[in-house]
C-alpha positions in Angstrom: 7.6 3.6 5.9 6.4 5.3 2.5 6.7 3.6 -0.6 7.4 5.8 -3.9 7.6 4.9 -7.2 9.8 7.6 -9.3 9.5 8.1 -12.9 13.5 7.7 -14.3 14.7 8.5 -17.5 17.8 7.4 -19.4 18.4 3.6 -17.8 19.3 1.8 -20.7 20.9 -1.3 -19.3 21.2 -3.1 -16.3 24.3 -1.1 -14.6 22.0 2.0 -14.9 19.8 0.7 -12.8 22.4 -0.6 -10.2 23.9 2.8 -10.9 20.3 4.6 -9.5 19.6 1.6 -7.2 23.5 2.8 -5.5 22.7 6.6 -5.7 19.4 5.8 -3.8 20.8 3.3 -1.1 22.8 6.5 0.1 20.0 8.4 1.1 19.2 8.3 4.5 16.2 6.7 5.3 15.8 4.3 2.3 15.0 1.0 3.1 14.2 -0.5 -0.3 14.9 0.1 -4.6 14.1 -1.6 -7.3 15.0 -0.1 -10.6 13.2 -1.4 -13.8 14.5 0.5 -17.0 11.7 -0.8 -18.6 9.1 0.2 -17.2 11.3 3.9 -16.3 11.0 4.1 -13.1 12.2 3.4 -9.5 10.3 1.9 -6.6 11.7 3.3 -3.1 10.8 2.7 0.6 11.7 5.0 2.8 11.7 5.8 6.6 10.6 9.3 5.9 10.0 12.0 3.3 12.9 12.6 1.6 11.3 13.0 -2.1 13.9 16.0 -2.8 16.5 14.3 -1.6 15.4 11.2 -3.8 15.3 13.2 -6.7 18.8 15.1 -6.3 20.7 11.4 -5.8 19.3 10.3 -9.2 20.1 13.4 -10.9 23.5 13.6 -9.4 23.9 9.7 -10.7 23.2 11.2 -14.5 19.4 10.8 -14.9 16.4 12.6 -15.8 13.4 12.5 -13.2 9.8 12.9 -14.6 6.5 14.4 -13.2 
């Protein structure tokens, strides 16, 4: 398991991070999120490398991912 921390733009309440938290659940091979719109980002675990994948569910949810 690898865990990632992804940098998330554009949570501004708490359903936008259940909103990226539901996106990422349907990856395949995520174990674990936690979004904090706080801080901008999301913590992931995963089974394997699926970064791209990762990045596409977020973005296809309506968020901007950082370097």
């Amino acid at each position: 398991m690898e865990r990632r921390t992804i940098a998330v733009t554009g949570m501004s309440c708490n359903g936008c991070e259940r909103n990226v938290e539901n996106a990422l659940k349907t990856v395949e091979g995520v174990t674990r999120v936690e979004a904090d719109r706080e801080g901008d980002a999301v913590e992931v675990v995963v089974d394997e490398d699926t970064v791209d994948d990762l990045t596409v569910a977020i973005r296809d949810a309506g968020y901007d991912v950082t370097a």
